[in-house]
N, C-alpha and C positions, 0 to 999 in steps of 0.2 A: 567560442564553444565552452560547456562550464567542464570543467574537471574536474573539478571536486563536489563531494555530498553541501558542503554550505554554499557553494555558490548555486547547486541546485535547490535546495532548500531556500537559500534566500527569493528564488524566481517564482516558486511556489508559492511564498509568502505573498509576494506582489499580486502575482497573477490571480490568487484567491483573495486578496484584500484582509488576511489573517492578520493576528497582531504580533505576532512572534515565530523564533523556528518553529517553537515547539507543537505552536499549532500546526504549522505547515510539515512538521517530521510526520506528526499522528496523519494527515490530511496524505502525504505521500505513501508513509504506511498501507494506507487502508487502500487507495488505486491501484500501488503496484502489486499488492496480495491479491486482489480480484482483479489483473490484469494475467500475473501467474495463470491463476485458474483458467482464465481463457485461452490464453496460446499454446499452452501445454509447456509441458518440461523440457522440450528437444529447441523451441523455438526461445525459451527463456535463456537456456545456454549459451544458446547462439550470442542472444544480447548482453550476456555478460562479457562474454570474448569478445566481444567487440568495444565494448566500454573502457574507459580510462578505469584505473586501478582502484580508485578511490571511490566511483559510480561503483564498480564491478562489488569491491565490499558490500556496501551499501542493499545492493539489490541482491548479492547474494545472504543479506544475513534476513531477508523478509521471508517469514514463509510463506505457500501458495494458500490464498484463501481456501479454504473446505465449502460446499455447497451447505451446507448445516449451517456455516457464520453468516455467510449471503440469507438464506433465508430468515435468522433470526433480527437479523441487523434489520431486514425488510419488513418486519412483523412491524418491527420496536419504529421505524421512520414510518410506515401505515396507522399503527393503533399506540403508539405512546408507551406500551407498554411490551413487556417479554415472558411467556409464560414460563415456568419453569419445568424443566422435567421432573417428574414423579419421581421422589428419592426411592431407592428398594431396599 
């Protein structure tokens, strides 16, 4: 079972065929922030308390994705591009 954030990261790495943590940190990053979003804040807690100490950092230091970065993220993976909001 991994305990620690590099022994997850390293799995990550594998599992996604990345070339490094750092890929696999950004790559873990971005699922557990839009997995946040999805289970809500009650059921996130839960998985922290239950996680080794060093997972539990890890996942508590991501914040929840916002539905604004999901959509923007999805623009940018659909059209290449990101429009900007209208400075005021």
């Amino acid at each position: 079972m991994m305990k620690t954030r590099k022994e997850f990261l390293e799995a990550v790495m594998k599992m996604a065929n990345l070339k490094d943590l750092r890929q696999a940190d950004n790559a873990a990053r971005a699922v557990i922030s839009l997995t946040k979003l999805i289970i809500g804040e009650e059921l996130s807690q839960k998985i922290a308390e239950i996680s080794p100490s060093d997972l539990r950092e890890g996942w508590e230091s991501i914040r929840t994705a916002q539905l604004d970065d999901y959509e923007r993220d999805e623009l940018l993976f659909e059209t290449g591009e990101v429009i900007e909001e209208a400075q005021s």
